[in-house]
N, C-alpha and C positions, 0 to 999 in steps of 0.2 A: 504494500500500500504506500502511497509516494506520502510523504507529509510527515507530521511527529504528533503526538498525540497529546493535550495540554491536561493537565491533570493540574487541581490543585489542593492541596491539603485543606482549604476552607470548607471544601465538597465532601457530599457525604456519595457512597459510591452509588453504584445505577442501580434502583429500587429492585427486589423481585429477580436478581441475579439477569437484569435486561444486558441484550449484545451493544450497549454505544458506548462510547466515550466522550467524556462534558464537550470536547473540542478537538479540531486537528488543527494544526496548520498544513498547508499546503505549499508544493515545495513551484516552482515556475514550468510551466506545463500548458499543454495544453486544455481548458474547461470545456466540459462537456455536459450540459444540462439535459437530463435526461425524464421528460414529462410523467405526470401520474400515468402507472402502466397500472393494469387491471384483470383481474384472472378470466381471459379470454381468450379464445386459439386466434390465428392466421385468419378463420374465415367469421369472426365476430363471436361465436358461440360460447358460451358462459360455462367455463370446467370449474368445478367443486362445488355447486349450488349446496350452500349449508353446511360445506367441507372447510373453518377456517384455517386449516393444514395445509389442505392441497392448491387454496385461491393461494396462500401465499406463499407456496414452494411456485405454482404458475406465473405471479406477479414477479418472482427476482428470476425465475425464469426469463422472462421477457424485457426484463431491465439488464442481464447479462444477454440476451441477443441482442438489444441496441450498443451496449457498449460493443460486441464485438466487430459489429459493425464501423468503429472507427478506431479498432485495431485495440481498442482496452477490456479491459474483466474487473470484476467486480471489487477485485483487491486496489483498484484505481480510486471507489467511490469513498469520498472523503466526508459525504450528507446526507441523509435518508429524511423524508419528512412521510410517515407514514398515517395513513388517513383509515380510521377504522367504523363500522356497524355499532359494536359494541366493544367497551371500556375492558368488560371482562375477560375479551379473546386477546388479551396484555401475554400472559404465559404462553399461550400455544404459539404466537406468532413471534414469542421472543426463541421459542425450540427450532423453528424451522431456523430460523436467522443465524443463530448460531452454527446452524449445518452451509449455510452459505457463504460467512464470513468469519473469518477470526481475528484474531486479536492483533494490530490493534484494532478495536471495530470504530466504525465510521460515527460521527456526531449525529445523533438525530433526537426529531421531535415525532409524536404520536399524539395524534389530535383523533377526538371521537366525534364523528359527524352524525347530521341527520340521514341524509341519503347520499348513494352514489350513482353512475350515469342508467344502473340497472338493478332495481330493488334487489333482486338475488347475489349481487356484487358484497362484500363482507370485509374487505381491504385496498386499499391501492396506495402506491408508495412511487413516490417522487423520487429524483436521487444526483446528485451532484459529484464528477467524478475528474480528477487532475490524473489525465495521459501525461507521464515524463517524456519529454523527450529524447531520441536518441538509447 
């Protein structure tokens, strides 16, 4: 993962054993914003309906084929801002995470929304990722 990870003694560590870290820096690279992806295949249809496992092993799925598409993976993403259904699916969707990313893990925020673009939809995660160059 390009960047350093900022930790401060002030902080108390990430609730519920979650995969972030309070902050990265990021090292000179090239950014890549990568929009809220959402558990859905190539041809629109909605995988995991009620499954908050599988929408969000599908959603960094499809966040790791956009970064691969400009030659990065997901050890590059230095932000996640993940957008949830429900407050309470915090455990399950920090299990899969940890199977995606490891340490350092990337800064992020999780916000509990009312609706997403398809009521059956249960997460979608935004993500911001520094390609080093060379």
């Amino acid at each position: 993962m390009p960047g350093r990870v900022i930790h401060s003694s002030k902080l108390p560590d990430p609730p519920r054993g979650g995969a972030f870290s309070a902050g990265m820096e990021a090292p000179v690279g090239r950014t890549v914003y990568v929009s809220g992806m959402v558990s859905m295949d190539a041809e629109g249809n909605v995988i995991g309906d009620g499954d908050i496992g599988l929408q969000t092993e599908t959603v960094l799925e499809n966040v790791k084929a956009t970064l691969e598409e400009v030659g990065g993976t997901l050890r590059d993403i230095v932000k996640v801002t993940v957008f949830i259904r429900d407050m309470g699916d915090y455990d399950a969707i920090h299990e899969v995470r940890r199977r995606y990313f490891e340490e350092p893990y990337p800064a992020s925020s999780m916000v509990e929304v009312s609706a997403l673009i398809d009521p059956r939809l249960l997460v979608e995660i935004e993500a911001v990722a520094v390609i080093e160059d060379g």
